[in-house]
Structures are given as structure tokens and as C-alpha cells.
C-alpha positions as CSV (number, residue, x, y, z in Angstrom):
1,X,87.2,132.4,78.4
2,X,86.1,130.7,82.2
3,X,90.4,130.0,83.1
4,X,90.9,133.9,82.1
5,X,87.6,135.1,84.0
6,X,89.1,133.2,86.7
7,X,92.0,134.6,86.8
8,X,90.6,138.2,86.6
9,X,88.2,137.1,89.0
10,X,91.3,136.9,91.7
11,X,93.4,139.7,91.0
12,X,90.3,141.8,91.1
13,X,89.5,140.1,94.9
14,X,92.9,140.9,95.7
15,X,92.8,144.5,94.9
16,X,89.9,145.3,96.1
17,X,89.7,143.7,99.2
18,X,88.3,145.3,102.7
19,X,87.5,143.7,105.7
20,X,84.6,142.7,105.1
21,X,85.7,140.7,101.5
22,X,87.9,137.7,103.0
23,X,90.6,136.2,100.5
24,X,88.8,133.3,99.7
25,X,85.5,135.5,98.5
26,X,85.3,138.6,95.8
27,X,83.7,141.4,96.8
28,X,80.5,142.1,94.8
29,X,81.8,145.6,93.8
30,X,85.0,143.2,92.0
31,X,82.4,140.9,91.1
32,X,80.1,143.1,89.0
33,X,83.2,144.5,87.0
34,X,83.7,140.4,85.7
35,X,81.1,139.0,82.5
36,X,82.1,136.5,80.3
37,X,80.0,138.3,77.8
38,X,82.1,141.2,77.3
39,X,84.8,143.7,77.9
40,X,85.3,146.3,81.0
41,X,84.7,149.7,79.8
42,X,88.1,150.5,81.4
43,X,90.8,149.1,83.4
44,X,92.2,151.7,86.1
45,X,95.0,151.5,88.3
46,X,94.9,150.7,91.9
47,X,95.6,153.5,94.7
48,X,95.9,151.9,98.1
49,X,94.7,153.4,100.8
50,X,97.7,156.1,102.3
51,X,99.2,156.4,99.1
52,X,100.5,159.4,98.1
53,X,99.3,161.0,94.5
54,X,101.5,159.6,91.4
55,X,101.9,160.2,88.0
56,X,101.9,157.1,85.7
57,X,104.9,156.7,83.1
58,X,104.8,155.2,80.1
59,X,106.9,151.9,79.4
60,X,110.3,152.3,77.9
61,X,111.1,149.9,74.6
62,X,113.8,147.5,74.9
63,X,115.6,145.3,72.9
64,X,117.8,143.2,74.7
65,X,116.8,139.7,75.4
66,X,117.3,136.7,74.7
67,X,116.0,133.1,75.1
68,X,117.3,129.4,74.5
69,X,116.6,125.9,75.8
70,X,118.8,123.3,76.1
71,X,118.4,119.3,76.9
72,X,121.4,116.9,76.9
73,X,121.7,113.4,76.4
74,X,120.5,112.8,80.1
75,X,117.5,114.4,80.2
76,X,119.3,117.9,81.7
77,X,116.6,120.6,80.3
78,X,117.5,124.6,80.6
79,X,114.7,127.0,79.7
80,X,116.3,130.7,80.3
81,X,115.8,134.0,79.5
82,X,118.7,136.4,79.7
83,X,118.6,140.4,79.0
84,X,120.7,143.3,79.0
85,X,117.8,145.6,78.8
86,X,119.4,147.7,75.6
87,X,122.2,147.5,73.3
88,X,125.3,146.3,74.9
89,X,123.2,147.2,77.8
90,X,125.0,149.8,80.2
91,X,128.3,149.3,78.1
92,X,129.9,148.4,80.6
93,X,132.2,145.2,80.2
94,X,133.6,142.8,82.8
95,X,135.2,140.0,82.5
96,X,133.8,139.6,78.6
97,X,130.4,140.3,80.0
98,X,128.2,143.4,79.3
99,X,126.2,144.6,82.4
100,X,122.7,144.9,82.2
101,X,120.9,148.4,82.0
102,X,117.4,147.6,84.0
103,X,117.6,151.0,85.2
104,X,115.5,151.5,82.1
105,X,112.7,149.6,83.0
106,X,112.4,152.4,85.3
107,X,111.2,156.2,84.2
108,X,114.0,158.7,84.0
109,X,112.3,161.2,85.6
110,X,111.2,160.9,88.8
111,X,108.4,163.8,88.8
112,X,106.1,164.4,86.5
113,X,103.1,166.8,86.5
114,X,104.1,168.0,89.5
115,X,103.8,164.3,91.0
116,X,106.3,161.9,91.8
117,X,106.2,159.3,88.8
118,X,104.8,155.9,89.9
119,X,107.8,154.2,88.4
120,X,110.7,156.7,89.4
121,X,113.9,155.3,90.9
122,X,113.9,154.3,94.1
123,X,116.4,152.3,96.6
124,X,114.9,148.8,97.4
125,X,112.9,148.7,94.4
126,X,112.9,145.9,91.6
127,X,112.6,146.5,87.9
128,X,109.7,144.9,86.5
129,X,110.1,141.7,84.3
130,X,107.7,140.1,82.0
131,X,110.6,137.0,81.1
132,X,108.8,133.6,81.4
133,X,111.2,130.6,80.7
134,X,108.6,127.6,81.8
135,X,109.6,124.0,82.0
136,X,106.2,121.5,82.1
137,X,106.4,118.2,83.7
138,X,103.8,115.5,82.4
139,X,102.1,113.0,84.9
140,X,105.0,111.0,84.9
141,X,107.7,113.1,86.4
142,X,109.5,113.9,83.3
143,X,109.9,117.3,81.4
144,X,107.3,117.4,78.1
145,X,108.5,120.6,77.4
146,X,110.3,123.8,77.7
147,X,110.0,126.7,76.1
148,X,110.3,131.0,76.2
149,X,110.9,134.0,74.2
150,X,112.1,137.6,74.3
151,X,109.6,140.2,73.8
152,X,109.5,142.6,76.4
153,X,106.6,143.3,78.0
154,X,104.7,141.0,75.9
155,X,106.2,137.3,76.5
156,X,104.1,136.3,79.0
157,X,101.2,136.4,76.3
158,X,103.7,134.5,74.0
159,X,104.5,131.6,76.7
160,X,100.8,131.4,77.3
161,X,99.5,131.2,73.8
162,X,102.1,128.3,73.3
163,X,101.3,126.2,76.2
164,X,97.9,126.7,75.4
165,X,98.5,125.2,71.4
166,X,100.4,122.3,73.1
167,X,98.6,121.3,76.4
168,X,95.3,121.9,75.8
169,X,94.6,122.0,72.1
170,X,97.5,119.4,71.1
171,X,99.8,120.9,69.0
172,X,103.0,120.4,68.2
173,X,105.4,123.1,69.6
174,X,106.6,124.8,66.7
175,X,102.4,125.1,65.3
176,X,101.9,126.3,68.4
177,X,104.3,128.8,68.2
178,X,103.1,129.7,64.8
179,X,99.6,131.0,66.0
180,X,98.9,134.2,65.8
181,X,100.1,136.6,68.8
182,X,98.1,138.3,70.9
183,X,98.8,141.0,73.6
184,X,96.4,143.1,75.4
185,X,97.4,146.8,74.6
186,X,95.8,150.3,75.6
187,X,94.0,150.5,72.5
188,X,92.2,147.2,73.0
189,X,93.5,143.7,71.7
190,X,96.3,143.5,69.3
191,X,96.8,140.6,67.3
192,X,98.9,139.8,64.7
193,X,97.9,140.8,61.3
194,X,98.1,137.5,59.3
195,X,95.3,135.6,58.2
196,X,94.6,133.3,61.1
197,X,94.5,136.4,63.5
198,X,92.2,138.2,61.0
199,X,89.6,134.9,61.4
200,X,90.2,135.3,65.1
201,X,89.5,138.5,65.3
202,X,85.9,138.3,63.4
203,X,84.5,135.7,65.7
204,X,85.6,138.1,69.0
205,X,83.7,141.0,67.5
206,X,80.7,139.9,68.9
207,X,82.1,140.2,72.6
208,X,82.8,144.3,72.2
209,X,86.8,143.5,71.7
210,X,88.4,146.1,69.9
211,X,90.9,144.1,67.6
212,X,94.1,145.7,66.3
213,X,96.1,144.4,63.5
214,X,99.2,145.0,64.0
215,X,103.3,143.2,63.3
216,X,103.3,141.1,66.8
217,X,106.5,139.8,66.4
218,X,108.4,137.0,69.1
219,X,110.9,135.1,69.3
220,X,109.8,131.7,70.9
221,X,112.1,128.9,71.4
222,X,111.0,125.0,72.6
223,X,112.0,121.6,72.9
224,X,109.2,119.1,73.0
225,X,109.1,115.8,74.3
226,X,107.4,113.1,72.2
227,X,107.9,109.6,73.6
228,X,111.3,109.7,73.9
229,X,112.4,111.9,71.6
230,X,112.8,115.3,71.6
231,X,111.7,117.9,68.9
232,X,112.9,121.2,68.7
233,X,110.9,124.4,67.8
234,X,111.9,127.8,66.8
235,X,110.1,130.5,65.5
236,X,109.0,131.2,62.1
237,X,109.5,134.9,62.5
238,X,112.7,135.6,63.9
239,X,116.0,134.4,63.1
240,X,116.2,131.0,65.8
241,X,116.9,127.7,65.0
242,X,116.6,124.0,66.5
243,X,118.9,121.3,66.3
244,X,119.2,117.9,67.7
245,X,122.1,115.5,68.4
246,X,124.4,117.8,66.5
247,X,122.2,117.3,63.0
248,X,121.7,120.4,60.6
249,X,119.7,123.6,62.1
250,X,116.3,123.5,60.9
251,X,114.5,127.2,61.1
């Protein structure tokens, strides 16, 4: 609870910032919208000043990512994330490669309401992207682990939940990958509907969280480091596997 008050604590400082809140300080107006002891009521979007009006879009579902990680026999490690956005993505082929279609990450209409949309295509513009391949290095230099996922919109919650099982808590990667998902949604927090996230969820109640059972799948991936072997991790609810030094793929 105190690292993700924290972090709320500065992107709140940051968005609400005037001259007389410095970047090192959160205003009180920021300030009072932060308690450990509950939830906000709501969480609106910013307007800066000068903007002109907008109309929010919705997010568009997508379904083509990927995510693998690699070490070799000298210590090499590759943690990447790769996406064509949608099937076969813009179907377009060169070379043997399909081109991506992140032209969807953007809304395909560009006025809405009467408003341009928020996330309407624009020159100059980036599409917005949630992949999270992390490599951790322990005290002594070396990689302890690597790991991703596809997912969408939701890996950075899948990343996070793992190094959190595995750094702070001690788990190996793949338990850590098997605990429950969790993903902040606009109906409140969903989490996944097995019997660990049902436990979770009944000792949150107390805070005000609206929990949402819902299928949370992922597809997390990780190599692990232990001593000076490595372990490899897949998750129990796609399709991935692990292998090491050529031996059989274990799911």
C-alpha cells in the first residue's frame, strides 16, 4: 500500500502542479485526494490549461502480442515483447514479415460528439504501449531475472505482480506468475476469479474496493536465476513453455 501511495502521490504532483507547487512538493489540493485508508471516489482525466475540448474514446481490443526470453550459455539474456497489434496485423507482408497495425491503438474516428476525439490520428503522435519486457540485475551485477507477457493494456499489472512474488515476497518465478491477476478497470478492481483472488478480495473489502471477478488471463514468460542455474517459468494459463539446455518443454 505505502510504494503504490507513493507512486500516486507523484503523478498526482505532476498533474496538478502550479507555480506555487514546486516538483519536489505535492500540492495540498493533490495531497487530500491520497489516503491509505481508501479509494478516490473517482479518477478524472487531466485538461491542461489551453487545451481545446475532447472527447474520450474507448480502447480498442487487440490480440497480437507476443513475449519470450532467452539466455544462452554465456549469460546473453533477451526479455522482448513484439506485436502486430491484430491478426496478421495490417496484412501486409515484407520480406516474410507482417507489418504491424498500431493504427488501432488509435480511435478511428477522429470527432466525436461534436469534439475532436482525444485519441484521433494525428501526425507526430505515438501509439500508446503498455509492453513491459524487464530484465532485474541483483547486487552483484548479474541478471536474476527476466520476464514479460502479452496482454494488452493490462501487462504492466502482470510484470508488476510478478516482480513483486519474486523480489519482495520470494517466490519462485513460475508461483509468482501463478498469483492471481489484478488490473484496475472502470468498474473498480478486477481480479481473477480463482480461489486465491476470491481470499484477496475479502480482506480488501474493508478499504471501499470494489472487486470484480472476472477470467484475467496473461501470458507471462521468465527465466530465473538461482545460483547459477537458471529456471524457466511459463504460465499456467496460456499455451508457453520453458526449456533449458535443449531438455523436454515443461508447461
Amino acid at each position: 500500500m505505502p510504494t503504490a501511495t507513493n507512486i500516486s502521490a507523484t503523478a498526482i504532483s505532476s498533474t496538478f502542479r502550479s507555480p506555487a507547487c514546486s516538483t519536489r512538493h505535492i500540492c495540498p489540493s493533490a495531497a487530500a485526494l491520497i489516503s491509505p485508508y481508501g479509494r478516490a471516489a473517482a479518477y478524472p482525466a487531466g485538461n491542461p490549461p489551453g487545451a481545446p475540448p475532447r472527447t474520450p474514446s474507448g480502447p480498442v481490443p487487440e490480440q497480437g502480442t507476443t513475449h519470450f526470453v532467452v539466455v544462452d550459455k554465456d549469460g546473453n539474456v533477451a526479455s522482448m515483447t513484439s506485436t502486430v497489434e491484430s491478426i496478421f496485423g495490417s496484412h501486409l507482408n515484407v520480406n516474410g514479415y507482417f507489418l504491424n497495425n498500431e493504427l488501432t491503438d488509435f480511435d478511428h474516428s477522429p470527432v466525436k460528439d461534436g469534439a475532436p476525439a482525444a485519441n484521433r490520428v494525428q501526425a507526430g503522435k505515438r501509439p500508446l504501449s503498455s509492453m513491459s519486457p524487464t530484465i532485474v540485475y541483483g547486487p552483484d551485477g548479474k541478471v536474476v531475472l527476466a520476464v514479460g507477457s502479452a496482454g494488452g493494456k493490462r501487462i504492466i499489472m502482470h510484470v508488476t505482480k510478478t516482480l513483486v512474488g519474486v523480489l519482495d515476497w520470494g517466490l519462485s518465478a513460475e508461483d509468482a506468475i501463478a498469483l492471481p491477476n489484478l488490473f484496475f478497470g472502470q468498474d473498480g478492481v478486477l481480479i481473477e476469479n480463482d480461489a486465491a483472488g476470491q481470499a484477496i478480495a475479502g480482506k480488501m473489502a474493508p478499504f471501499g474496493y470494489p472487486f470484480v471477478p472476472t477470467d484475467l488471463g496473461s501470458k507471462l514468460n521468465a527465466a530465473q536465476r538461482v545460483g547459477e542455474a537458471w529456471h524457466g517459468a511459463a504460465d499456467p494459463r496460456g499455451p508457453g513453455t520453458s526449456s533449458v539446455d535443449g531438455a523436454p518443454p515443461q508447461s
